[in-house]
C-alpha positions, 0 to 999 in steps of 0.5 A: 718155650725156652730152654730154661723155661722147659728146665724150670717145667721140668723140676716142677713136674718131679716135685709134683710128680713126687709129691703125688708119689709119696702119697701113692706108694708111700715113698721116702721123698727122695726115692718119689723124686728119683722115681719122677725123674725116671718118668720125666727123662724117659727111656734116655735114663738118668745117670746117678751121677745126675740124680745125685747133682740134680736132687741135691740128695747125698750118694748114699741117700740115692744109692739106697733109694735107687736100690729100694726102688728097683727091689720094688720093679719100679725102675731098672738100669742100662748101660751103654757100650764103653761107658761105665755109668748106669742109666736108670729107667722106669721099669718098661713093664711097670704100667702093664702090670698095674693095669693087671692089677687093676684089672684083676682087682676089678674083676673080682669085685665085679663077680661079688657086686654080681652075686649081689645084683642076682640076691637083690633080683631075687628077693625083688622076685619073692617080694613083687608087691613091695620090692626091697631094692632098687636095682640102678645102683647095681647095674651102674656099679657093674657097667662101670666096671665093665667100661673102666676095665675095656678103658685100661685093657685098650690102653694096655694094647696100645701101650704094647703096640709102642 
């Protein structure tokens, strides 16, 4: 690919990226476009100066935007030594904690789902000539959970192992 090729890859991977960042987290268009820059660019960053030209958004626009999407720790800024100009990156936490929240929000529903499956044990025990449940669902629901949740931790490990 060319490098004009790969510049056109990447404009269509941020309006993407943005497109799916307004819907997820419920952002302004320019705020998810911002967003999606930070992940495109990576740890280099982005200067404000870029995303100003590059979004063809106005200062104030991207300097509101860039405000709120840092109050929410969704991105954070560095500067370089001699150079006045901020570079702004996705948070390096960010994915860590949405895995923790994730997680966390799985964890509680796999206690609840297993409060369930215990109930529908135990009323199959007392009605053994004409059990009321069907037991699969429970379980699968349990184990996907249990998967899902190893899924996500082991991706945290090797994101801190980066």
């Amino acid at each position: 690919m060319n490098k004009p090729d790969l510049e056109k890859e990447k404009t269509r991977l941020i309006e993407k990226l943005g497109v799916q960042f307004e819907k997820e987290y419920q952002l302004a268009p320019v705020a998810a476009r911002i967003f999606a820059t930070a992940i495109v660019v990576g740890k280099k960053g982005i200067t404000f100066d870029q995303l100003v030209m590059d979004l063809n958004a106005g200062k104030s626009t991207v300097s509101t935007h860039l405000e709120h999407l840092q109050a929410t720790n969704k991105i954070e800024y560095y500067t370089k030594t001699g150079d006045r100009k901020r570079y702004f990156i996705v948070k390096p936490d960010l994915m860590e904690n949405h895995i923790d929240e994730m997680t966390a929000k799985w964890e509680a529903q796999r206690c609840i789902h297993k409060e369930v499956l215990e109930y529908k044990i135990q009323s199959n025990e007392l009605n053994k000539e004409d059990p009321p449940f069907d037991l699969e669902f429970q379980k699968s629901l349990l184990d996907f959970l249990d998967e899902a949740t190893a899924a996500v931790n082991k991706l945290k490990k090797n994101i801190n192992n980066n």
